[in-house]
N, C-alpha and C positions, 0 to 999 in steps of 0.2 A: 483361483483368484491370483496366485502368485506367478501362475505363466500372462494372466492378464498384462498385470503391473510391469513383469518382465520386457511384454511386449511394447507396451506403453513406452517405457524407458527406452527404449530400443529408437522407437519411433517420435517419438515427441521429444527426447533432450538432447538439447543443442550446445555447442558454444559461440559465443557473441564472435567468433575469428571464423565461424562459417560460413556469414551472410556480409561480405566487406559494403564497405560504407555505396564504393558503385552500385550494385547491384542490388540496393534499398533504395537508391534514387531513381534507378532505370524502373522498378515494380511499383514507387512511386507514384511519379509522372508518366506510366501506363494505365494502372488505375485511379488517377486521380483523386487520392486516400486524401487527408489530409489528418495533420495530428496534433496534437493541444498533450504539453507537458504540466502538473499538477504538481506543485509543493504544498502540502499543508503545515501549517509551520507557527507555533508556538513559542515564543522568547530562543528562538535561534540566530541570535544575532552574528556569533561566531562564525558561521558556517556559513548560513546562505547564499551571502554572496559569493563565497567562490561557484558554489555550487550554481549557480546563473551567470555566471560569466563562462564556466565551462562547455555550458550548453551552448548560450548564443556564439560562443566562437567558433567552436567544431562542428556545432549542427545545427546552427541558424544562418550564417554566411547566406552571401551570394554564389559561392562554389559548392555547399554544402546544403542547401534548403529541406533539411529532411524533417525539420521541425517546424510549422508552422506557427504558432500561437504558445509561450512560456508563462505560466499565472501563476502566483504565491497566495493563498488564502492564508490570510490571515486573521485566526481565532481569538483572537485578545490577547497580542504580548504587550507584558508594560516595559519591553527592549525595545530596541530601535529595528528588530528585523525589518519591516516594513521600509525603510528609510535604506536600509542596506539593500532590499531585494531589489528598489526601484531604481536605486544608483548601478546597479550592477547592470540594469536592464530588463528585469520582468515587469510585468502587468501586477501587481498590487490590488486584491479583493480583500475588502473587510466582510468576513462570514457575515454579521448580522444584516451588510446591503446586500445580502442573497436570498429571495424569498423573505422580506421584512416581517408580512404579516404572517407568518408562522415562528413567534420565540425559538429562537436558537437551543439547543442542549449541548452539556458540555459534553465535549467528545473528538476524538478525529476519524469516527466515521461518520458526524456528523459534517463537519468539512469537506471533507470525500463527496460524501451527496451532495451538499449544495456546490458543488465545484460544475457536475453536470450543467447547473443554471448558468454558470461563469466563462464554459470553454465553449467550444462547437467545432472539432474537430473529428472526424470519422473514429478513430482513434486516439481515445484518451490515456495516461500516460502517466501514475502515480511514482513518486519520488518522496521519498523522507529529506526532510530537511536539514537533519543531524547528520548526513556523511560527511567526513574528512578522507582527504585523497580521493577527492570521488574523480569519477573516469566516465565520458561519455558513453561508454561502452553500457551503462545501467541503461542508460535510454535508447541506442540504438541495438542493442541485443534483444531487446525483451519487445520492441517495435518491429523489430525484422520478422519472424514468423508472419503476423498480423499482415504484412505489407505482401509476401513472398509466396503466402498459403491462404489462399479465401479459407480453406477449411477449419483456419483455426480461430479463436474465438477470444482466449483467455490467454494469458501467459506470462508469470512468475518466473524473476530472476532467484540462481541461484547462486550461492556464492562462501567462502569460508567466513567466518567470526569470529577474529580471536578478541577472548573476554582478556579486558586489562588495557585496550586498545586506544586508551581516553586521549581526546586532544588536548587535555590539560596534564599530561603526565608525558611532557619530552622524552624522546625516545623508545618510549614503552613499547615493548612487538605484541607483548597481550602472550597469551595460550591458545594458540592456535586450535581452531573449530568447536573451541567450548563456550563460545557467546550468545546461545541460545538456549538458554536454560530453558524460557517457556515455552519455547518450542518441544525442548527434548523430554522434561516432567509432565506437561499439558498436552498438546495439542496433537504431538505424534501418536502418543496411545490411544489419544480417542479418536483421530483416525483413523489407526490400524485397527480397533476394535470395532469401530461403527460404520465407516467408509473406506473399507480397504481397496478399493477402487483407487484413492488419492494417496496411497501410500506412499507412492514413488516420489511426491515432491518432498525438496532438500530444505528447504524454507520455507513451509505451508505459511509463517507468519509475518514473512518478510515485507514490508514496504514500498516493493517496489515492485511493479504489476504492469502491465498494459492489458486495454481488452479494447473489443470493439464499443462503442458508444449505443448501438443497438442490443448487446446484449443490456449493458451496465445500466439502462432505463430501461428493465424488465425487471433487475433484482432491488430487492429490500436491503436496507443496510442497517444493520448495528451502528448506531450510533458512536460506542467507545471503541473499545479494545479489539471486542471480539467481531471487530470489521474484516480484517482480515482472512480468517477461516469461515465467518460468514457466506464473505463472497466467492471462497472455493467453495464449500459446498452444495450453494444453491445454482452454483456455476455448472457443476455437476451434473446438479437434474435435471437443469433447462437444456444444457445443450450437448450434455455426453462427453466423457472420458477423451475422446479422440478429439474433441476441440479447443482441448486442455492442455497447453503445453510450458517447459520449463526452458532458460538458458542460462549456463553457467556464465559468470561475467568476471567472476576473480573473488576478488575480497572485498568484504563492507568493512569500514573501520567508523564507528559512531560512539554517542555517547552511553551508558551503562546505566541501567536506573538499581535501584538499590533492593534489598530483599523485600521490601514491604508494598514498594510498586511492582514487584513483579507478582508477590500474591495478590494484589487485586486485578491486576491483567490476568493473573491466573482465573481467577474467579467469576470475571467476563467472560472469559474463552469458555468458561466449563456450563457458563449461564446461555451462550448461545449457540453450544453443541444441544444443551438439553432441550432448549425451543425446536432446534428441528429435530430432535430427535421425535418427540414428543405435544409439544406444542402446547404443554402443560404448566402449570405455574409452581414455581420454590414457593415452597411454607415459608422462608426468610431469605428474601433477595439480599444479605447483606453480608458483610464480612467484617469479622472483632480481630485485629491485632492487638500487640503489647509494645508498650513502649517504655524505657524503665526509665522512671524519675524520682524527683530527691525521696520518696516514700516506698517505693515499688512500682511494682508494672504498673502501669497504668492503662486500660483498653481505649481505644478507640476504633469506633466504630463507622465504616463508609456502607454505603449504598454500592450496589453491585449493578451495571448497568444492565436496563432491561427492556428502554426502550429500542425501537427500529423504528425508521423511515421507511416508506411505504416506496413501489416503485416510483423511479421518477416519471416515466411516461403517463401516468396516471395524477400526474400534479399540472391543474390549468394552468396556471403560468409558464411553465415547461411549455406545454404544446401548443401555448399560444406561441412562445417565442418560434417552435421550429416550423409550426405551418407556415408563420411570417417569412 
């Protein structure tokens, strides 16, 4: 398995300075791709907008047209993202006008999936909304493969993270490549344990993804957290290791969630390695933290997510849109 993973790495990791900006327009307007960029974005008001003006100017131009269609769904902020995203220039979705008559859950892989109903690009094109310094490079790196190689299917930026990198702390450089905690306590052991097929990815839980629009309405999605590793490993089964590719893009710098968010993302990710593993159900889908108040700890208790959405291509309003 390790000369696999070897070769894999070999062959499938790239960096965004491989494929220049030319020669994703030339494989473009060859194949006639077209591509739809995805922010899901929750009270990010800070950020958004740079993050939408950087796109439209470097990759939506009339010199530049590598990006077709730029959308922000928006999940319920009670900020102004919405008002920032649209001033900067994206298309502005409120999740619940997507698919109405199906209740929304809270989640951002629930966003994720109904974003399918929102875009219509050959290639679709996930983005976190919390980068600072972001660099076009996240969206035309991890789009290049997709555009340059029919063969590939799926493809995960990769990138450094240094933890401490906040935008509300000037100056701060962070500690470089220690900002994935959940990645490094979670996700990576239980793929190296259960799919060491996927070992080789540097960020299995990173944010920011491209695939093609015909796999991404074949998979089921995790609603929450455990969106992410979700959709590498059913990425996986459906379409094989070799259509699974990575590119380095530099450095993410975002915001940090605290030790109590990250064990319930922990506890997502470990809730929906165990559905595929098993496809079985936890005696207690839930998780007890401590929180200390004027008395002592005090437990509270969250729910652990556990639903998924079902493929999109299997949802009639989906297919009515695209046979129309």
């Amino acid at each position: 398995m390790l000369e696999e993973v070897e070769r894999w790495l070999a062959e499938r990791s790239w960096s965004a300075a491989d494929r220049p900006l030319d020669v994703l327009l030339a494989a473009k307007r060859d194949s006639g791709t077209t591509v739809s960029v995805v922010l899901p974005a929750l009270n990010e008001e800070p950020t958004v907008g740079a993050i939408v003006e950087v796109i439209r100017r470097e990759l939506m131009s009339e010199a530049v047209p590598l990006v077709d269609e730029l959308v922000v769904i928006d999940s319920g902020s009670t900020d102004r993202t919405s008002e920032v995203a649209a001033a900067a220039g994206a298309r502005v979705v409120h999740r619940d006008e997507l698919l109405p008559a199906l209740p929304a859950l809270p989640g951002k892989g629930e966003v994720l999936w109904r974003s399918l109903l929102a875009t219509s690009g050959d290639v679709v094109c996930f983005v976190d909304a919390d980068l600072r310094e972001f660099s076009a490079d996240f969206v035309s790196g991890i789009v290049g493969p997709l555009l340059t190689d029919p063969g590939v299917q799926f493809v995960k930026a990769m990138y450094d993270r240094p933890l401490g990198a906040e935008f509300d702390v000037p100056g701060s450089a962070g500690t470089a490549g220690q900002g994935g905690r959940v990645t490094e306590l979670v996700a990576r052991p239980l793929l190296n344990l259960h799919w060491p097929q996927l070992a080789g990815f540097v960020q299995p839980l990173g944010g920011e993804y491209a695939a093609r629009r015909s796999l991404l309405e074949r998979l089921p999605f995790p609603v929450g957290y455990g969106v992410e590793l979700g959709l590498l490993v059913d990425a996986l089964h459906t379409v094989g290791l070799d259509a699974l590719a990575q590119v380095d893009v530099g450095v993410r710098k975002h915001r940090h969630q605290d030790g109590q968010a990250l064990g319930r993302m922990a506890a997502a990710i470990y809730r929906t390695a165990q559905l595929r593993l098993a496809r079985g159900h936890l005696v207690r889908p839930a998780l007890t933290q401590f929180e200390r108040g004027p008395e002592g700890f005090v437990p509270r208790t969250y729910a652990v997510d556990t639903e998924e959405r079902p493929p999109m291509a299997g949802i009639p309003e989906y297919a009515k849109r695209h046979a129309a």
